[in-house]
N, C-alpha and C positions, 0 to 999 in steps of 0.2 A: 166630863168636859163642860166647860161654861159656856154661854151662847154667846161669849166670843171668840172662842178657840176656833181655830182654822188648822186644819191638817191640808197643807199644799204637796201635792206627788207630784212630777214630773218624770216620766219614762225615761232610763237611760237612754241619753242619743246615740245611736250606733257607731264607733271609732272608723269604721271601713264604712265610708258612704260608696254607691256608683261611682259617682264623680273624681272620686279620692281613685277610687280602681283605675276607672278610664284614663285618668291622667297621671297613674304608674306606670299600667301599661304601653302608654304612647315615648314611656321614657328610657334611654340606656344608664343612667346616673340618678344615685341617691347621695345627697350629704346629709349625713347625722350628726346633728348637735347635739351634745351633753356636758355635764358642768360636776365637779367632783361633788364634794361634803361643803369644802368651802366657797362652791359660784363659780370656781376656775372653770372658763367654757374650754371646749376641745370641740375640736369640727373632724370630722374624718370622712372621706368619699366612699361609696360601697355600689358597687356594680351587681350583685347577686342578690335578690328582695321578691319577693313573693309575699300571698295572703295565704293565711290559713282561717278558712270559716269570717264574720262580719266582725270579728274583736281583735285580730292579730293581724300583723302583719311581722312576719319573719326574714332578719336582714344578715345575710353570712357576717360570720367573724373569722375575716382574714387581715391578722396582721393590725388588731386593733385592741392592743394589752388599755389604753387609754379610756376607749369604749366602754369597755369591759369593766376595767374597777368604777369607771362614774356609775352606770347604770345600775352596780352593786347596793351604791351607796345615796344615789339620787336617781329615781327612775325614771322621771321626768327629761321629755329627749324632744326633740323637735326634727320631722324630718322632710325636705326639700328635694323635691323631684324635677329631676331635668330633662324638656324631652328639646333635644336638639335638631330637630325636625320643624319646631314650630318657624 
């Protein structure tokens, strides 16, 4: 390496923060967004979501064929928690 070579690391940030938890748990509703191969977004609501350990979060597939094939093919999802208490 030359004396200007720079190796930058940065730790992976952890996907499940507290906060992310505290504010599923305060909630009865999830929507999850996701987008096929070609960007078609699909929004679908999901009532059943839990964490498994600080990288996952696992979300029932009821009655979500749409879900399903985007995530297959575009994993990239974005998901919105509702607590209706606030």
């Amino acid at each position: 390496m030359g004396a200007c070579d720079t190796i930058l690391y940065a730790p992976p940030m952890p996907l499940v923060t507290p906060e992310l938890m505290k504010n599923a748990r305060n909630s009865v509703l999830c929507w999850l967004a996701s987008a096929d191969a070609r960007g078609q977004p699909n929004v679908s609501p999901k009532e059943i979501f839990t964490f498994y350990g600080a990288e996952h979060l696992l979300i029932a597939n009821i009655a979500s064929p749409n879900s399903v094939r985007n995530i297959a093919v575009n994993p990239r999802v974005c998901v919105s928690f509702i607590d209706v208490f606030v």
